[in-house]
BANUTI-759564 format. One line per 3 residues: number of its first residue (from 1); their letters; for each residue x, y, z of C-alpha. Coordinates in Angstrom, 1 decimal, padded with zeros to 4 digits, m for minus. Example, Ala and Ser with C-alpha at 12.3 -4.5 7.8 and 13.67 -1.06 7.14 Angstrom:
2
1) AS) 012.3/m004.5/007.8; 013.7/m001.1/007.1
This chain:
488
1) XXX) 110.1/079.1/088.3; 111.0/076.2/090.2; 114.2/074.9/091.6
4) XXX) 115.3/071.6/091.9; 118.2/070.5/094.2; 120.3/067.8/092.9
7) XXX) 120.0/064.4/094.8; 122.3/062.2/092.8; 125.1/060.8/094.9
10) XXX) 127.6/061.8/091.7; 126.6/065.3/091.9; 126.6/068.3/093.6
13) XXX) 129.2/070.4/095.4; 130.3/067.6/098.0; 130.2/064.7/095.0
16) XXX) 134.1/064.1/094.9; 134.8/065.9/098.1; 135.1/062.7/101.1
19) XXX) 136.0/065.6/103.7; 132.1/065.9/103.8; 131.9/062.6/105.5
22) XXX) 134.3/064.3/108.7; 132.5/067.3/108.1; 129.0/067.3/107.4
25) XXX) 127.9/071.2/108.7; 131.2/072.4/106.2; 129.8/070.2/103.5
28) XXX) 125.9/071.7/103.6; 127.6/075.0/104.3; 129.0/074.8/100.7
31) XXX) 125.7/073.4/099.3; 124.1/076.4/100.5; 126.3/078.7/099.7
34) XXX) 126.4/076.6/096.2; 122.3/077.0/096.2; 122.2/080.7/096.9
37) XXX) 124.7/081.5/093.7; 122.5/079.5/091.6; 119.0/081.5/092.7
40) XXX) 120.6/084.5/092.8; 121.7/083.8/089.2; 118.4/082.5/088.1
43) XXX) 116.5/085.0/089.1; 118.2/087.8/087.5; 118.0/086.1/084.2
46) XXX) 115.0/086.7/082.7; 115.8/089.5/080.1; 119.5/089.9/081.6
49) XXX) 118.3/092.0/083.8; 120.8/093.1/086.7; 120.3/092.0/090.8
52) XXX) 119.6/095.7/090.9; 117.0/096.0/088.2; 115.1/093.0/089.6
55) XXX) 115.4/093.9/093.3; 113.5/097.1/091.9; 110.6/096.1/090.0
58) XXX) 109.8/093.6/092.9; 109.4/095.2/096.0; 106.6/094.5/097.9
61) XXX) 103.8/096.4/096.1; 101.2/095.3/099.0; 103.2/097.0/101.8
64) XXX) 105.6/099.6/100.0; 103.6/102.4/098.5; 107.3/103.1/096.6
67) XXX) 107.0/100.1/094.7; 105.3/101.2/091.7; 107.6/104.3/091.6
70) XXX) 110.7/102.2/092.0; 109.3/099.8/088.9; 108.9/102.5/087.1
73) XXX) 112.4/104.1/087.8; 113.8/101.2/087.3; 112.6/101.1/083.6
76) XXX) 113.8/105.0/083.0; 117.4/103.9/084.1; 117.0/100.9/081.5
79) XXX) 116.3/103.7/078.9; 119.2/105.8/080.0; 121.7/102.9/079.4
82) XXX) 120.3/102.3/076.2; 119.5/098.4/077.7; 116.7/098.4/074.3
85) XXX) 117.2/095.3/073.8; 116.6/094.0/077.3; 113.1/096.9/077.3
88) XXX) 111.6/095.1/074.3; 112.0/091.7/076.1; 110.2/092.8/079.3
91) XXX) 107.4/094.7/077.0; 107.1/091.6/074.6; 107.1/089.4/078.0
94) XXX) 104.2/091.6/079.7; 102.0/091.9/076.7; 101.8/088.6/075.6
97) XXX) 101.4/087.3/079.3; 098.9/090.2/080.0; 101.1/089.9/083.4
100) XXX) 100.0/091.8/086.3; 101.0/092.9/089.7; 100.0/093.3/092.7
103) XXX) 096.2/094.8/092.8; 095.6/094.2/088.7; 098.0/096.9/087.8
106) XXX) 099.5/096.0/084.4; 102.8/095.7/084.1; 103.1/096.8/080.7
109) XXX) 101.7/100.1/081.8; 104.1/100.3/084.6; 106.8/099.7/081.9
112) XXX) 106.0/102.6/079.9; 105.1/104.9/083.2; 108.7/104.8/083.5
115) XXX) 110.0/105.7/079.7; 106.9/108.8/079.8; 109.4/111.8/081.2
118) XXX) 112.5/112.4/081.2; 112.7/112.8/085.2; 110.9/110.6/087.7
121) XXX) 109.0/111.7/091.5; 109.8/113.4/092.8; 111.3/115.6/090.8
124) XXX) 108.6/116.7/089.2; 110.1/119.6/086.2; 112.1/118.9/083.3
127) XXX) 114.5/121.2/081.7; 114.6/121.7/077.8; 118.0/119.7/078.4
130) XXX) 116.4/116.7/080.0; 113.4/116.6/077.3; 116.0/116.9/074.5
133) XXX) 118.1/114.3/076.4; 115.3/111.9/076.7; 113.8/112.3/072.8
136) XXX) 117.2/111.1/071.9; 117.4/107.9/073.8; 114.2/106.8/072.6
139) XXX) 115.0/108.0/069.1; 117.9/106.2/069.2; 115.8/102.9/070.6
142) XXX) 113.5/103.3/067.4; 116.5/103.6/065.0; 118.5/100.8/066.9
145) XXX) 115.2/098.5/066.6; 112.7/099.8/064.1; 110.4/096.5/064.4
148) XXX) 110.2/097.6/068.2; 106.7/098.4/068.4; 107.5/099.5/072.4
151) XXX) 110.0/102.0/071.0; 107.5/103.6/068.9; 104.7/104.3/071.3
154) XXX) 107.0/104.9/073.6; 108.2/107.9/071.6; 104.7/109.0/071.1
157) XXX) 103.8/109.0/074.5; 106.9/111.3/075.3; 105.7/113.6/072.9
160) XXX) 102.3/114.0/074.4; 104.0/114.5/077.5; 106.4/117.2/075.9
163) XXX) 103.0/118.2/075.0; 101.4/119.0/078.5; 104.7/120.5/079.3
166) XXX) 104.1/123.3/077.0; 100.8/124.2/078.0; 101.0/123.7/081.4
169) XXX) 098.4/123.2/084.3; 097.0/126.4/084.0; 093.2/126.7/082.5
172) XXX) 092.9/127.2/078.8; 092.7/131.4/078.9; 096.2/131.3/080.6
175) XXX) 097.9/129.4/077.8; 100.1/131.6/075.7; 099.7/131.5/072.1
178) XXX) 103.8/129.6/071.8; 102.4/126.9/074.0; 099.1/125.9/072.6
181) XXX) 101.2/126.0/069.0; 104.2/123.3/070.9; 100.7/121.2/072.2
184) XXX) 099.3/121.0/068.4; 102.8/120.5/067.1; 104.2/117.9/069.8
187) XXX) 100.7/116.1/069.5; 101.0/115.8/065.9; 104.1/114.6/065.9
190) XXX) 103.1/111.7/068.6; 100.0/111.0/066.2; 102.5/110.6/063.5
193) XXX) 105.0/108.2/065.5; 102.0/106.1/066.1; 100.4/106.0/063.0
196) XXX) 103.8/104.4/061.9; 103.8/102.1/064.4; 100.3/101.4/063.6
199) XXX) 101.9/099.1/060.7; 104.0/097.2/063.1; 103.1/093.5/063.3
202) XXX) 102.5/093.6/066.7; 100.0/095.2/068.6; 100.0/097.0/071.5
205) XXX) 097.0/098.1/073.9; 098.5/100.8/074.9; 099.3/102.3/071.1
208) XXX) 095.3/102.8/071.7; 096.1/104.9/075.0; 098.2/107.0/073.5
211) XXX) 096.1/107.8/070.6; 093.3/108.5/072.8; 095.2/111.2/074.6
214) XXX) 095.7/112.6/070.8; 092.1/112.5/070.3; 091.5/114.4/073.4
217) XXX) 094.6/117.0/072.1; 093.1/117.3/068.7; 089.5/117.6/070.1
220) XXX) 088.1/114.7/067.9; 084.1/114.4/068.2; 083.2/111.9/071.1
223) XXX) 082.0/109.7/068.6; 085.3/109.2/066.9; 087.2/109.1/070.2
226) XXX) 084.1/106.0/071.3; 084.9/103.9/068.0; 088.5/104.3/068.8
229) XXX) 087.4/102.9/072.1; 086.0/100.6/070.9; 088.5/099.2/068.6
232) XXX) 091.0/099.0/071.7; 088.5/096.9/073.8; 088.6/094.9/071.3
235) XXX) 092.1/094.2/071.6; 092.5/093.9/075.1; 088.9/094.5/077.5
238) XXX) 090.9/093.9/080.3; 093.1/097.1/079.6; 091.2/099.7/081.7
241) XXX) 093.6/102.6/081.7; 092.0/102.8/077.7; 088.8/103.8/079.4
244) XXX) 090.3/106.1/081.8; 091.4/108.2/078.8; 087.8/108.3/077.0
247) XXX) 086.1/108.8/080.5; 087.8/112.1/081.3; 087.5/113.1/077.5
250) XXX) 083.5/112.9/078.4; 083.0/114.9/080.5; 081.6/118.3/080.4
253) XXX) 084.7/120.1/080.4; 085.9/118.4/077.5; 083.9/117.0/074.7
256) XXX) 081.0/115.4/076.6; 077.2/116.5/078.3; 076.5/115.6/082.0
259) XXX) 076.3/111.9/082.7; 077.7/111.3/079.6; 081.2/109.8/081.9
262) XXX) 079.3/108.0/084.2; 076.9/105.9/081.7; 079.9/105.0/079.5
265) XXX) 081.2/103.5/082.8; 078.4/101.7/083.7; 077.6/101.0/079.9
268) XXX) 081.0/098.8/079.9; 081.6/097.4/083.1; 078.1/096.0/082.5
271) XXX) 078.7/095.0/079.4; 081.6/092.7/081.4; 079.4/091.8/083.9
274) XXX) 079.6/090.2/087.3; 083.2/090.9/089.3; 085.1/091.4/086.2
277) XXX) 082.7/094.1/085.6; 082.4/095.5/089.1; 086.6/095.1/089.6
280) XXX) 087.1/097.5/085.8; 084.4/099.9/086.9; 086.7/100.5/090.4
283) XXX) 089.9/100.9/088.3; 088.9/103.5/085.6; 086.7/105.2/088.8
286) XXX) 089.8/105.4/090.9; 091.9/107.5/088.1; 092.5/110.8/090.3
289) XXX) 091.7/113.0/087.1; 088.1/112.1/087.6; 087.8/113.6/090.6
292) XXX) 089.1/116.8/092.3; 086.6/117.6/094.6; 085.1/119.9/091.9
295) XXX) 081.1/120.5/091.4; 082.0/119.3/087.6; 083.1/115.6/088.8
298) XXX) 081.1/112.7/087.7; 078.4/111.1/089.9; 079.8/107.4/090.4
301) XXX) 078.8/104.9/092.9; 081.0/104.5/095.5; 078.9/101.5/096.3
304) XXX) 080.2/099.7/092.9; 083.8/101.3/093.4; 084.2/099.5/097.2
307) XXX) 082.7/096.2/095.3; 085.4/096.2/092.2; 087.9/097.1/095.0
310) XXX) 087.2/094.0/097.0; 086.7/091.6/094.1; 090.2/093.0/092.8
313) XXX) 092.0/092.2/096.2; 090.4/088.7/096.2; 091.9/088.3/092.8
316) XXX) 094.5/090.0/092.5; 095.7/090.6/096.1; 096.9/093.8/098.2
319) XXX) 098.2/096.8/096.2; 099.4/100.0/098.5; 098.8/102.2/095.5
322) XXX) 095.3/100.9/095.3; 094.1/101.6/098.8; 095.5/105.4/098.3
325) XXX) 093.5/105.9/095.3; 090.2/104.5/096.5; 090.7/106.0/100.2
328) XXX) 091.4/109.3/098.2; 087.4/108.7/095.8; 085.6/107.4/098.9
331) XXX) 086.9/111.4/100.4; 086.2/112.8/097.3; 083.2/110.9/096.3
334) XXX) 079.6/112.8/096.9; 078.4/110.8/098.3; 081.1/109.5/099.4
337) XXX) 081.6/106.9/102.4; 083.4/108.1/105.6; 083.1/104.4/107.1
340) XXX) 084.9/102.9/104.0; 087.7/105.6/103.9; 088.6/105.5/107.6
343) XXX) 089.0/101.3/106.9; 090.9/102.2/104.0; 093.1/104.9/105.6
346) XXX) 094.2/102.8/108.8; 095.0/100.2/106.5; 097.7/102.9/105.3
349) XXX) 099.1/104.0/107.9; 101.9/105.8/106.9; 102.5/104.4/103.7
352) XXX) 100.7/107.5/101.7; 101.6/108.0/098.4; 102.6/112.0/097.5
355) XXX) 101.1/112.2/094.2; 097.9/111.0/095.2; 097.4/113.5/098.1
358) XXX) 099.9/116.1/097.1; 100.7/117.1/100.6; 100.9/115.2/104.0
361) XXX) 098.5/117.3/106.0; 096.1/116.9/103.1; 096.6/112.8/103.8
364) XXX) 096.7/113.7/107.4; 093.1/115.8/107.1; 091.6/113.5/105.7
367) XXX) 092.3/110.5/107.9; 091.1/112.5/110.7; 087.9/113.5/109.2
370) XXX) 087.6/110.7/108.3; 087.8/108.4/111.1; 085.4/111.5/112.8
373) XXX) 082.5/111.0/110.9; 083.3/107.3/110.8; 082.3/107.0/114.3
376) XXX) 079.8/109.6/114.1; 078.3/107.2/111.1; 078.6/104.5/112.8
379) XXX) 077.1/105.6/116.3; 073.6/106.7/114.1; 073.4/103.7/112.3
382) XXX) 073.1/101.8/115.3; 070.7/103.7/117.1; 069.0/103.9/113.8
385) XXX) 068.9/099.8/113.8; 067.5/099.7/117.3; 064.8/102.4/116.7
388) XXX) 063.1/099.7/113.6; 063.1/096.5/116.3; 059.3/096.5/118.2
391) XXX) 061.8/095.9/121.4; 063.2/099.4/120.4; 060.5/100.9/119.5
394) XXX) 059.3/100.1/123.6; 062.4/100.7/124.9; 062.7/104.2/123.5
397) XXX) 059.1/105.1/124.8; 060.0/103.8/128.3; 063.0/106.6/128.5
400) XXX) 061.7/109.6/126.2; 059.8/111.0/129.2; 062.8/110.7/132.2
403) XXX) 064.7/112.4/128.7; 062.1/115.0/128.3; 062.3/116.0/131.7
406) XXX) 066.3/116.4/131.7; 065.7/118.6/128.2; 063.4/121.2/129.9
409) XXX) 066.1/121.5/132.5; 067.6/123.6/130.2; 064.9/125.3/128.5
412) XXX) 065.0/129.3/129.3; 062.1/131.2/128.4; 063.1/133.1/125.3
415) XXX) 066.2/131.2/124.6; 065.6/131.4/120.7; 065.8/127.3/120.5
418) XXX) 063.1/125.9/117.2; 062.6/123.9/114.7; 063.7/119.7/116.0
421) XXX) 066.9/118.4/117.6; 068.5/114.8/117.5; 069.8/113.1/120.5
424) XXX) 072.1/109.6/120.6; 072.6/108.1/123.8; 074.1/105.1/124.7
427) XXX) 073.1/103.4/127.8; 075.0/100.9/129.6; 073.4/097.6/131.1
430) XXX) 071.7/098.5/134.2; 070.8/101.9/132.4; 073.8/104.6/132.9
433) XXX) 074.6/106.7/130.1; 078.1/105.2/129.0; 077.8/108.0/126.1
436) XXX) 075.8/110.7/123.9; 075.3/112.9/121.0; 073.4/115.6/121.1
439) XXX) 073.2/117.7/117.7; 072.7/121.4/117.8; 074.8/124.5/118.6
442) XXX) 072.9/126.1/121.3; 073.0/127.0/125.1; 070.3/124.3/125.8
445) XXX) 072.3/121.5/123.6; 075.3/122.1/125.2; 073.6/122.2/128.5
448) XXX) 071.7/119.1/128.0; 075.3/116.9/127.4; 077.0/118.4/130.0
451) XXX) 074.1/117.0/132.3; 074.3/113.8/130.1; 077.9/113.9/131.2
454) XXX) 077.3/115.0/134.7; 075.1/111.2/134.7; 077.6/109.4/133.5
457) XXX) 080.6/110.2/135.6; 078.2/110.4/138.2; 077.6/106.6/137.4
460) XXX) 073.8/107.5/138.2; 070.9/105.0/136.8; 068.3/107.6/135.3
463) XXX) 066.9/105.1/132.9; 065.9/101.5/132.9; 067.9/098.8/131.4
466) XXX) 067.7/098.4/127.7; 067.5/094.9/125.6; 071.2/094.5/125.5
469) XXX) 074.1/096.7/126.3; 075.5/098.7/124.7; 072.2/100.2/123.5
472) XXX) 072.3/103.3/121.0; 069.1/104.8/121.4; 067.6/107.9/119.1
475) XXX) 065.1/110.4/120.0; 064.3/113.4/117.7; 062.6/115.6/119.7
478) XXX) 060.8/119.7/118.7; 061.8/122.8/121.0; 058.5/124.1/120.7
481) XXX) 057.5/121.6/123.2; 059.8/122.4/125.6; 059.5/126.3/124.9
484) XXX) 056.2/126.2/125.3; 056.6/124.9/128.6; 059.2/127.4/130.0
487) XX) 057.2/130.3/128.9; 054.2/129.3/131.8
């Protein structure tokens, strides 16, 4: 929106007012002031929305990892007061502008993230009260506006919800027999609100979201579940959290063989092609229920995932929501990619979201590890680098036997060493060791970095300089040489 300040010498606050002439600071005082009423009045506006509901579904959803939550709260409180009128204008506005935020989420889907439950994070239970509470505002949101298409999947979508409440997060044997009959009946009932709203005139992407979940309640046959798919991308290819739905409905657990998740990934995000393609293959990869750490999660490539989650920043900027979800698949991920997630997780800082990691010191571990194993990564690609150049390749043969000799130092006949050992070393310009790896758990690994150690605070020059400093070097190395040796 822009805003235009008036110019005309007949207008604005200080038009009739010649005590501006005496006064000019008073006089732009008031225009400010004059301003600053306006804005604030514009901006809260659209859909007569309140300073309070604006302020909250536009924080800053590249910094504040609370954003999304506070969007989404924001809408629940709507639905509370009964604002339906004002909901159906933010839905129709979203939809028709496919508006995002932030990262590519949609704001549509934000919208009904917050009409879902009856409670929001972090509470994280409802009582029977609160469910029967909530059922009736959106009832009465259906009745008040029965052309509302929002109210109606809406609805559906608590019912699937009211659903999962009855069974619970338990596996299938600890269901008891009243729950799995509240799932059928709750799921049926959402199946029949959307089937309604099915006749609506307008159409709705997520309508297709919610009747996937059905299909994945009801246990449809993949195939039926894949045209239903199909029909919604269709509609709207750009709506990914459709595909999130049929990707965990294909895997093994579910409905689906091994791979079957994975190719229908690929399948579509190379169907789109190019970044489009790379960025919707990140967001239905980053959807937590896809992976748990569990032998049965899908084999994805963390490659394509960091490649849809840098095209999606260039287009659609920093999200804090995002870089929690991908830091928590490149963790997760096997293989995943220890250099990626430590980038990822500085980036974060504090700003961790709880119902991606569940627990702080789960956040916490894994930033740790993380950044660990980044280094460690980092250090062997390195040497790994310099070992393929010819001037390596020399460099390395000009130290391995001063290095040999420093090994068999610590060689004891009978010391139980075999099989090969990798050392890292990093030697300084005039051919100090300024650091090391050695990789083994042993008496003579530990001995030979302490004396690696020893060098180096000693500042001592026990190798010749190397083609540029810092220089990672690797030498792989056998203990039977060196045992060999210590036996004679």
């Amino acid at each position: 929106m822009t805003f235009k300040i008036p110019i005309h010498a007949n207008s604005g606050p200080c038009a009739k007012d010649l005590r501006c002439l005496a006064a000019p600071k008073n006089c732009l005082l008031t225009l400010f002031l004059a301003l600053a009423s306006g804005l604030a009045a514009a901006v809260t506006q659209p859909c007569n929305l309140t300073a309070a509901e604006f302020t909250s579904m536009n924080g800053d959803f590249s910094a504040d990892v609370h954003a999304v939550r506070n969007y989404e709260s924001a809408m629940a409180g709507m639905l509370k007061a009964e604002k339906f009128e004002q909901l159906d204008c933010l839905a129709d506005h979203a939809r028709s502008g496919k508006e995002r935020l932030p990262g590519g989420a949609w704001k549509l889907y934000l919208l009904y993230g917050g009409l879902w439950d009856p409670v929001q994070y972090p509470v994280t239970h409802a009582t029977r009260e609160d469910w029967n509470a909530h059922l009736q505002h959106l009832q009465s949101w259906v009745t008040a506006r029965p052309q509302s298409v929002t109210a109606r999947i809406a609805l559906a979508r608590a019912y699937l919800n009211y659903a999962y409440d009855a069974r619970g997060e338990g596996t299938a044997g600890t269901v008891s027999e009243t729950g799995w009959r509240l799932f059928g009946q709750r799921t049926a009932e959402a199946k029949r609100i959307l089937e309604e709203a099915s006749a609506l005139p307008t159409k709705c992407p997520e309508w297709y979201f919610a009747m996937l979940l059905v299909a994945q309640n009801q246990s449809w046959e993949p195939e039926q579940a894949r045209a239903l798919f199909d029909e919604a991308f269709k509609l709207e290819p750009g709506y990914f959290y459709d595909a999130r739905i049929l990707a965990n409905y294909l895997l093994p657990k579910w409905s689906g063989a091994e791979g079957d998740t994975e190719k229908f990934i690929q399948e579509i995000a190379d169907r789109i092609a190019g970044e489009q393609g790379d960025i919707f293959y990140f967001q239905v990869a980053i959807a937590p229920h896809l992976f748990c750490g569990c032998p049965g999660d899908p084999h994805l490539s963390m490659a394509r995932i960091e490649r849809g989650f840098e095209a999606t920043e260039k287009q659609y900027g920093v999200s804090m929501m995002n870089l929690n979800k991908v830091a928590l698949a490149a963790v997760r991920t096997n293989p995943g990619d220890p250099i990626f997630a430590d980038k990822v997780l500085t980036r974060i800082g504090e700003q961790w979201d709880e119902e991606t990691w569940t627990e702080k010191k789960d956040f916490d571990t894994a930033k740790s590890f993380s950044a660990f194993m980044a280094k460690r990564l980092t250090i062997e690609i390195a040497a790994d680098t310099n070992m393929q150049t010819p001037e390596g390749l020399r460099y390395k043969a000009s130290i391995e036997k001063p290095y040999k000799e420093l090994v068999q130092q610590c060689v004891q006949p009978g010391g139980g060493d075999t099989g090969k050992f990798k050392s890292l070393i990093d030697i300084g310009a005039k051919g100090a060791v300024e650091d090391s790896r050695i990789y083994g758990r042993s008496a003579a690994t530990h001995c030979i970095y302490e004396k690696l150690r020893a060098l180096q605070q000693q500042k001592a020059i026990p190798f010749p300089p190397p083609p540029q400093a810092p220089y990672w070097v690797r030498i792989d190395l056998d203990w039977a040489e060196f045992t060999a040796v210590a036996a004679n």
